[in-house]
Rosetta silent file (secondary structure, phi, psi, omega in degrees, C-alpha in Angstrom):
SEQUENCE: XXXXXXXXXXXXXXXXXXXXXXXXXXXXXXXXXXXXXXXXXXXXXXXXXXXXXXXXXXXXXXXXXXXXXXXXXXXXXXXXXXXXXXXXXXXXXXXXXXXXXXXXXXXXXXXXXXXXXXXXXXXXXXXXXXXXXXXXXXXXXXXXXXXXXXXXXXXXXXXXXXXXXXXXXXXXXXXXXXXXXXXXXXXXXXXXXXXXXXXXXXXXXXXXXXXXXXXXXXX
SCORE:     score description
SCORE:     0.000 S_00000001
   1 L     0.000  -25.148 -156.187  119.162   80.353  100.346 S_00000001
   2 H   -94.799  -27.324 -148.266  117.360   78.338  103.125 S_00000001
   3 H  -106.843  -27.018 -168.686  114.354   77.443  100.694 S_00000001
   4 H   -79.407  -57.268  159.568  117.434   76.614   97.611 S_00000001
   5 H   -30.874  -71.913  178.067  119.755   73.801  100.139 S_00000001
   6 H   -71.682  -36.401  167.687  116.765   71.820  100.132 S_00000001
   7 H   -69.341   35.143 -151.548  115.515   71.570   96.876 S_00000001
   8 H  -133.938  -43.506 -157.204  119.197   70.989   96.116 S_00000001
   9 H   -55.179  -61.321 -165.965  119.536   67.872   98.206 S_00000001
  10 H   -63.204  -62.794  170.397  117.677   64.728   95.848 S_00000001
  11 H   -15.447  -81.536  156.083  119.515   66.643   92.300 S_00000001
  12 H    -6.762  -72.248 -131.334  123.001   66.133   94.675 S_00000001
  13 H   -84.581  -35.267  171.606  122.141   62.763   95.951 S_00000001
  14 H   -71.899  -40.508  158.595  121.681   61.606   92.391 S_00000001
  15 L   -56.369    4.714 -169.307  125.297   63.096   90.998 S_00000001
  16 L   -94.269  107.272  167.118  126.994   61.312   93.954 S_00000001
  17 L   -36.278   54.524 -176.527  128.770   58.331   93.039 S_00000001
  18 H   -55.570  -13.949  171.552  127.217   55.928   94.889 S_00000001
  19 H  -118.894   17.736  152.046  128.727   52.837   93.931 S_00000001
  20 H   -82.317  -59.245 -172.067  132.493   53.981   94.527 S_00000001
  21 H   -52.739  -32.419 -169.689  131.350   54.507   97.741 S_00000001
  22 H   -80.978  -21.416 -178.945  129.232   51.440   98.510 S_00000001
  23 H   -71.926  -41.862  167.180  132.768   49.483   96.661 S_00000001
  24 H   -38.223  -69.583  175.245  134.793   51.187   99.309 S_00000001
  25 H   -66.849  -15.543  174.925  132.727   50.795  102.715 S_00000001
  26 H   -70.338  -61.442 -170.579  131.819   47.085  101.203 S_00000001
  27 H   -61.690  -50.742  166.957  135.819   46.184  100.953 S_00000001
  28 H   -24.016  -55.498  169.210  136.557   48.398  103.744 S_00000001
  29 H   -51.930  -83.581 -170.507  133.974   46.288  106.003 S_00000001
  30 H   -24.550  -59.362  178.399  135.759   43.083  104.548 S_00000001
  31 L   -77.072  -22.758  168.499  139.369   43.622  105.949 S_00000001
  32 L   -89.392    3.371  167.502  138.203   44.624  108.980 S_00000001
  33 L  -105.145    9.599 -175.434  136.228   41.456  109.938 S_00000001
  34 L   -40.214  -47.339 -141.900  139.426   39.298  108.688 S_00000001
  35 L   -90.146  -18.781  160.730  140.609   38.901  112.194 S_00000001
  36 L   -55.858  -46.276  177.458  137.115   37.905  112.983 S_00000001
  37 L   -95.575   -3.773 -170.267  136.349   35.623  110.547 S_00000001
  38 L  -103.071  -20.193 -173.840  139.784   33.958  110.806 S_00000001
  39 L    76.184   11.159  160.748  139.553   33.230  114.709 S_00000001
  40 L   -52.510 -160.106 -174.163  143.040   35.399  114.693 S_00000001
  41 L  -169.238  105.212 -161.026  144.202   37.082  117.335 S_00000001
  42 L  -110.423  149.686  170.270  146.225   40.199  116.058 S_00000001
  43 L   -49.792  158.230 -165.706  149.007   42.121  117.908 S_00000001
  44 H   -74.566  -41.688  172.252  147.993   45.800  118.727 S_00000001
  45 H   -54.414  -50.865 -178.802  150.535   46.963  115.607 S_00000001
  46 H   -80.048  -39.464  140.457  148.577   44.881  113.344 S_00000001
  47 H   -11.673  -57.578  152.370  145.311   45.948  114.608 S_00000001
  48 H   -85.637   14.092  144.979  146.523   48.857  113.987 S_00000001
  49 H   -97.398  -34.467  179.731  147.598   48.446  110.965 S_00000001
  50 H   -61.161  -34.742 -172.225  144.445   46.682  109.728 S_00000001
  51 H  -105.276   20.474  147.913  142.521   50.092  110.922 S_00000001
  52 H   -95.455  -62.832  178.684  144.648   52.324  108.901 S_00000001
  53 H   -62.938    6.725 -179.405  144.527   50.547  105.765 S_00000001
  54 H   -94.784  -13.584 -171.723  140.736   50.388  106.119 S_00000001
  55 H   -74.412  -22.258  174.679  140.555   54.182  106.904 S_00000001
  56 H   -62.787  -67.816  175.260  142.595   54.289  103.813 S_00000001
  57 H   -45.778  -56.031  173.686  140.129   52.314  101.829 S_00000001
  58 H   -49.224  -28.472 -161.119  137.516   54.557  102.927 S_00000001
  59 H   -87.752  -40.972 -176.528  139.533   57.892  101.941 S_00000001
  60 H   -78.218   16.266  168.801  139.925   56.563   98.137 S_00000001
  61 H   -98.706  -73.240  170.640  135.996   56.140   97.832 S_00000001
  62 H   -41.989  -21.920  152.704  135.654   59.733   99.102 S_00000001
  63 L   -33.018  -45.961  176.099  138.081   60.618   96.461 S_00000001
  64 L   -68.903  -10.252 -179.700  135.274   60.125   94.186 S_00000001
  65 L   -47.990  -46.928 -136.477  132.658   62.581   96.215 S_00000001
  66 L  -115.408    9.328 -170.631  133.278   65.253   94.405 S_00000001
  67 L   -86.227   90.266  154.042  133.463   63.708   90.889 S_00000001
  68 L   -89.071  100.975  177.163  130.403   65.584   88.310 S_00000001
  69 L   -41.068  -35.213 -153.282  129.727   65.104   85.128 S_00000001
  70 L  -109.708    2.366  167.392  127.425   68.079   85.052 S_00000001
  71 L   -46.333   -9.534 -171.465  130.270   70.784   86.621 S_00000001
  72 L  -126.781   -2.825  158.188  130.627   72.997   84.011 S_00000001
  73 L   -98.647    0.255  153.537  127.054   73.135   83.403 S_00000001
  74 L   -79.009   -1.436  171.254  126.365   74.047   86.874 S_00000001
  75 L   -88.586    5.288  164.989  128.856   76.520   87.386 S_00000001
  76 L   -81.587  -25.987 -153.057  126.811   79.539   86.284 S_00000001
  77 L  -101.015 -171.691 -142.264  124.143   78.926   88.043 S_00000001
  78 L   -92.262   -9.763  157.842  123.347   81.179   91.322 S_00000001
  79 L   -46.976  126.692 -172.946  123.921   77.897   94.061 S_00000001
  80 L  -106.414  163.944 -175.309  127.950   78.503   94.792 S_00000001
  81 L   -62.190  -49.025  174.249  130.105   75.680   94.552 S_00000001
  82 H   -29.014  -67.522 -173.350  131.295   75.715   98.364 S_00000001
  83 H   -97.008   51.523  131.081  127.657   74.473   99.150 S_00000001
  84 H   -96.919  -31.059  167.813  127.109   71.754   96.577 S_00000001
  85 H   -57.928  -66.772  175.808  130.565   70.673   98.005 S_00000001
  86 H   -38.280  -24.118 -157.350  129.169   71.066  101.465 S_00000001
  87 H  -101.531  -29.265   94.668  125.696   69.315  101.007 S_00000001
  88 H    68.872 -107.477  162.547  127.895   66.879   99.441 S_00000001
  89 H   -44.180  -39.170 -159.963  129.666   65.940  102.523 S_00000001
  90 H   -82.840  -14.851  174.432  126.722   66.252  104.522 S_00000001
  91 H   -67.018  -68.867  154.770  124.876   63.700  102.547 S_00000001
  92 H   -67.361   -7.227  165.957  127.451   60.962  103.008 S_00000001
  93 H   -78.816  -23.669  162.355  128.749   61.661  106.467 S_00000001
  94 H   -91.654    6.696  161.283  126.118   59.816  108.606 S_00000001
  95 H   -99.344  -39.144  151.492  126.649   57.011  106.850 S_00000001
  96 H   -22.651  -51.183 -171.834  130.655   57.287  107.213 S_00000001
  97 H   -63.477  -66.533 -168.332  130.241   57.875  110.695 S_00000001
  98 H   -34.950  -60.221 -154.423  127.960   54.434  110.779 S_00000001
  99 H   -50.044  -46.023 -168.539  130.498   52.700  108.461 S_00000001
 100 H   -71.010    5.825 -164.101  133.677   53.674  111.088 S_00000001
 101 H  -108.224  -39.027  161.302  131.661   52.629  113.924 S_00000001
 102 H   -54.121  -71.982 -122.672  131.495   48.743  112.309 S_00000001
 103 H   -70.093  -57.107  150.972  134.676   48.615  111.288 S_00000001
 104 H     9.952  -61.348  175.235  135.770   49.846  114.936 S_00000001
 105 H   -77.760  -30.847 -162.403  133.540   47.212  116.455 S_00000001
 106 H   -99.873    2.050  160.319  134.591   44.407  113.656 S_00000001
 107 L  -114.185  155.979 -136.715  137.985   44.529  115.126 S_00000001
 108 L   -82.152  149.464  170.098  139.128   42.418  118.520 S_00000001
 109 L   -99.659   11.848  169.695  138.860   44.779  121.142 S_00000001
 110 L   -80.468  -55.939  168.402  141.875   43.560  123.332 S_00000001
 111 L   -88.451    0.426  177.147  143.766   45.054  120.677 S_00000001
 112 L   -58.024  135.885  170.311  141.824   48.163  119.099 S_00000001
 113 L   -80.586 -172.248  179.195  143.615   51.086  119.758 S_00000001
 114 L   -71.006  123.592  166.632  141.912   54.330  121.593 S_00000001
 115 L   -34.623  -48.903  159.476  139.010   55.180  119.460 S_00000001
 116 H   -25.521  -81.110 -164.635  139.912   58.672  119.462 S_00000001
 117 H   -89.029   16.218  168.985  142.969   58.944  118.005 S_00000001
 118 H  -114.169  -18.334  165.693  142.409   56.263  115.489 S_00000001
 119 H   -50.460  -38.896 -149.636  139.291   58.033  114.835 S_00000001
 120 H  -101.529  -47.109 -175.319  141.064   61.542  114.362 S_00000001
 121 H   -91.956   10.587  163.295  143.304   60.069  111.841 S_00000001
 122 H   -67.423  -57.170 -171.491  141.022   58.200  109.918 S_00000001
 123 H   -50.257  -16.034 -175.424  139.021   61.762  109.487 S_00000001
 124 H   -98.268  -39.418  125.460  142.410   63.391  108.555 S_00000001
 125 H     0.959 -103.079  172.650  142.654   60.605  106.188 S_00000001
 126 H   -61.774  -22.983  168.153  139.593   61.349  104.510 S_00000001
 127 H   -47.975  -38.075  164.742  140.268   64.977  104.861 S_00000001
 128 H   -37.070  -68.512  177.262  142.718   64.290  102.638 S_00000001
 129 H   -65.672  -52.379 -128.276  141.116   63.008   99.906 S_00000001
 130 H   -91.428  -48.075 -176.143  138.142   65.275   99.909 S_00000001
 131 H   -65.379  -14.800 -152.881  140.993   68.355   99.997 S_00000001
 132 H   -97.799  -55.824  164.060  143.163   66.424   97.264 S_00000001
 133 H   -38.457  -75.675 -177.100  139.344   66.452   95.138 S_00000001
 134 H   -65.412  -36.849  163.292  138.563   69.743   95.433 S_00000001
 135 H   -44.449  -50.251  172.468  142.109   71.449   94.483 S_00000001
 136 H   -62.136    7.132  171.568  142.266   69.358   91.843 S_00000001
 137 H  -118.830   -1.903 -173.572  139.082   70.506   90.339 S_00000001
 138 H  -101.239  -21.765 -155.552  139.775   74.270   91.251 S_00000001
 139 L   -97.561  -40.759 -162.405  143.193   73.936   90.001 S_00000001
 140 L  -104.410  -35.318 -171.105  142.509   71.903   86.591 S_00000001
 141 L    87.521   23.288 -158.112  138.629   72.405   86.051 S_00000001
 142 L   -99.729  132.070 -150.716  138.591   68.734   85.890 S_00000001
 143 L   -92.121   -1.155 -172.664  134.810   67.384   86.395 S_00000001
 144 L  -130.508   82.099 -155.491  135.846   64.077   87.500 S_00000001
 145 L   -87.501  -25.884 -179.296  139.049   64.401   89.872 S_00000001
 146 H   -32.838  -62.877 -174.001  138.447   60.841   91.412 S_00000001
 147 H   -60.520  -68.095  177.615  140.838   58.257   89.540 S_00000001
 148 H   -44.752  -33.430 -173.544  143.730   60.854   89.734 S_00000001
 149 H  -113.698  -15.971  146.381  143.547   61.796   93.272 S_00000001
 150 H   -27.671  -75.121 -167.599  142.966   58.465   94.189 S_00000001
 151 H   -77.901  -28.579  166.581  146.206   57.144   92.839 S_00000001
 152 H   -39.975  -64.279 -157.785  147.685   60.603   94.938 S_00000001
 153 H   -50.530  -66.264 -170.557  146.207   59.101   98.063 S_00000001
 154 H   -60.258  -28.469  178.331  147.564   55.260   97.533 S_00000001
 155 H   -98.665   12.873  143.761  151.131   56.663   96.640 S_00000001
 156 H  -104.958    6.856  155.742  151.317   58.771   99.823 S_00000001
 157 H   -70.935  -59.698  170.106  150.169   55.898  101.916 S_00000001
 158 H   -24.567  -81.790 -173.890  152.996   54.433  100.524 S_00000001
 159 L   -76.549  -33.322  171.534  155.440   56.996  100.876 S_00000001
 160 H   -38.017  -34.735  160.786  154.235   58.894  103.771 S_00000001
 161 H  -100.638   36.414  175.368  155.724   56.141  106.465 S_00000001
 162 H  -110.574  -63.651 -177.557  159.043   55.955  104.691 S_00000001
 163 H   -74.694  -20.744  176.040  159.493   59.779  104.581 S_00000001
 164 L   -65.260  123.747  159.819  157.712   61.126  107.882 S_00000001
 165 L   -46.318  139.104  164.685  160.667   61.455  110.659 S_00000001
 166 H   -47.572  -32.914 -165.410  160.022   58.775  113.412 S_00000001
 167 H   -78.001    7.612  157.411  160.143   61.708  115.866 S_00000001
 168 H   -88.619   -4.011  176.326  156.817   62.629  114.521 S_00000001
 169 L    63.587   71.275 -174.055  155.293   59.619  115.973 S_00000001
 170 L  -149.082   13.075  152.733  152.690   59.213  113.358 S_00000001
 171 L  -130.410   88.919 -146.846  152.860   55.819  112.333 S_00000001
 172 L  -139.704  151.890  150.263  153.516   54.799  116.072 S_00000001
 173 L   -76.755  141.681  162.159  151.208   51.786  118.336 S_00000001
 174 L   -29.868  -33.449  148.796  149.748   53.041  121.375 S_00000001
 175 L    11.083  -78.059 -156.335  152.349   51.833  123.112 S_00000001
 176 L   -91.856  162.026 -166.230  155.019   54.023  121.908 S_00000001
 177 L  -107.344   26.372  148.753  155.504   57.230  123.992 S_00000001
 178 L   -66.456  -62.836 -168.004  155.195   58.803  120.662 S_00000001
 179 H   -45.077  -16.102  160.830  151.726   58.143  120.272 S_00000001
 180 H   -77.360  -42.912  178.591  150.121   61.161  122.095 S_00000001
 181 H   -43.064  -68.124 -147.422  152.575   63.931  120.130 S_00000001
 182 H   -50.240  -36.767  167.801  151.749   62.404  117.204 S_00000001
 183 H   -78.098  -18.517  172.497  147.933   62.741  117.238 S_00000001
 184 H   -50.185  -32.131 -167.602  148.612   66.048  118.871 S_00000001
 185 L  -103.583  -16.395  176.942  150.302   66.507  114.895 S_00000001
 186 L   -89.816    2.581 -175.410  147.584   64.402  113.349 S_00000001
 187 H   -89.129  -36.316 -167.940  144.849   67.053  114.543 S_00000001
 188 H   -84.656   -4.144  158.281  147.151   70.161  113.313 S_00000001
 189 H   -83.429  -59.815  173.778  147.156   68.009  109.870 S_00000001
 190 H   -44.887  -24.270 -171.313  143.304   67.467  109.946 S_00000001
 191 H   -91.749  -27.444 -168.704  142.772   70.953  110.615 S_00000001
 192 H   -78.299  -27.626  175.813  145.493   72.039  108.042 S_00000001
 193 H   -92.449  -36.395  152.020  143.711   70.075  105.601 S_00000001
 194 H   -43.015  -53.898  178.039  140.069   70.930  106.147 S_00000001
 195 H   -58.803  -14.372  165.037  141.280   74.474  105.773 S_00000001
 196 H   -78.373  -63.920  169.926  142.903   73.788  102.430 S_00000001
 197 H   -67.581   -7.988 -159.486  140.060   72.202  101.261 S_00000001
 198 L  -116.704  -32.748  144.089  137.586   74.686  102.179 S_00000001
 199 L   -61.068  -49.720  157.478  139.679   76.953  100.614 S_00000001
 200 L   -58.431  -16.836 -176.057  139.431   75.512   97.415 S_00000001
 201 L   -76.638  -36.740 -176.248  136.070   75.318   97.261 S_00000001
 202 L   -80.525  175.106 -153.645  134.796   78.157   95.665 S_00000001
 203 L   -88.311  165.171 -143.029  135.192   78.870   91.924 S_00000001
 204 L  -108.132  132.942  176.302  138.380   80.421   90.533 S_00000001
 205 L    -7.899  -49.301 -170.376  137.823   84.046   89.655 S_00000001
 206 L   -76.587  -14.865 -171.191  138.224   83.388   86.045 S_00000001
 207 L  -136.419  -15.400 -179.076  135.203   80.951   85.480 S_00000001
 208 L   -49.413  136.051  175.961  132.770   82.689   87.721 S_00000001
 209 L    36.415   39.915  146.800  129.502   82.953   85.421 S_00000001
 210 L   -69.850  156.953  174.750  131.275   81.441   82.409 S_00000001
 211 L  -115.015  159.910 -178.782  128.753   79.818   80.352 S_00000001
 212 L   -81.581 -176.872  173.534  129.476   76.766   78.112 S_00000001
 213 L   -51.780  128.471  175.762  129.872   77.087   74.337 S_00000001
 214 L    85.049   -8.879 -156.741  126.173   77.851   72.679 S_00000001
 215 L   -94.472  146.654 -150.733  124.490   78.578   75.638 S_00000001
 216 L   -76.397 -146.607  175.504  122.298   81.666   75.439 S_00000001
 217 L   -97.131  168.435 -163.938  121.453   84.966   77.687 S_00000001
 218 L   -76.050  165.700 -158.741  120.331   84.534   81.125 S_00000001
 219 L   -91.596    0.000    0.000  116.731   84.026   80.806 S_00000001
């Protein structure tokens, strides 16, 4: 297995949808230097609002991680899906990391909220998507889950601060004496969601070593 992860890695890096991602962290970038490029001066709620929707923006380009044309002819072979998910992630995460560390920096720092905890729910965020990708492909077989769990993502930004009680605090400013509970509840969602997705990852009993239509004996 240790000798298979690397010769695994350039194959990966070429299925990865590199230019959802570079439209994301490009737009992503964009709204967060607004306040910058405008000479504003934004209130800590709009600050923090500006670094949700970009963490947003980031989580529907990682919708698209996990979106392969080539899934059903790779699901036979002896590589398990969990770690083509994994190397996956691991390909694109120090450049995430980079990308949140701009946008972080590209907003006035009189009003940036604690890094941390805007930090923990961006990642809970993206957790999101990347668990919302892989069910949907475990659940449907679908090889390109992106567009669909996208449009999940943008209509529970939506509804998610309409329907969350206030008393979870979890669309709250720093402020608010909410705001510690609430990442205390955005961590038990990040964790709740990694574990969901990580769950999902391997291949559903029923398709283990199917092969597609025509394809021969194992060699």
């Amino acid at each position: 297995m240790r000798r298979v992860t690397p010769a695994l890695v350039v194959p990966v890096g070429r299925t990865l949808p590199w230019r959802a991602l570079a439209a994301a962290g490009a737009l992503g970038l964009l709204v967060a230097a607004v306040p910058g490029l405008t000479g504003a001066e934004p209130t800590p709620w709009q600050t923090v609002t500006l670094l949700r929707g970009t963490a947003l923006i980031g989580a529907v380009g990682l919708a698209f991680l996990l979106d392969d044309p080539a899934r059903h002819l790779t699901a036979p072979v002896p590589t398990r899906r969990p770690l083509r998910q994994a190397l996956r992630v691991a390909l694109v995460a120090p450049g995430a990391v980079l990308w949140w560390t701009a946008v972080l920096l590209l907003v006035p720092s009189a009003s940036r909220p604690p890094a941390g905890d805007i930090t923990l729910e961006a990642g809970a965020t993206g957790a999101l998507a990347l668990a919302g990708a892989a069910a949907f492909v475990r659940l449907s077989g679908e090889a390109r889950p992106g567009r669909a769990v996208a449009v999940g993502l943008l209509l529970a930004a939506v509804l998610a601060p309409l329907l969350t009680p206030e008393a979870w605090g979890l669309f709250v400013t720093p402020d608010d004496p909410g705001w510690a509970p609430g990442h205390d509840r955005w961590a038990v969602l990040c964790a709740a969601t990694v574990t969901v997705g990580a769950a999902c990852g391997p291949e559903p009993l029923g398709r283990r070593g199917r092969r597609p239509r025509g394809a021969g004996g194992p060699a």
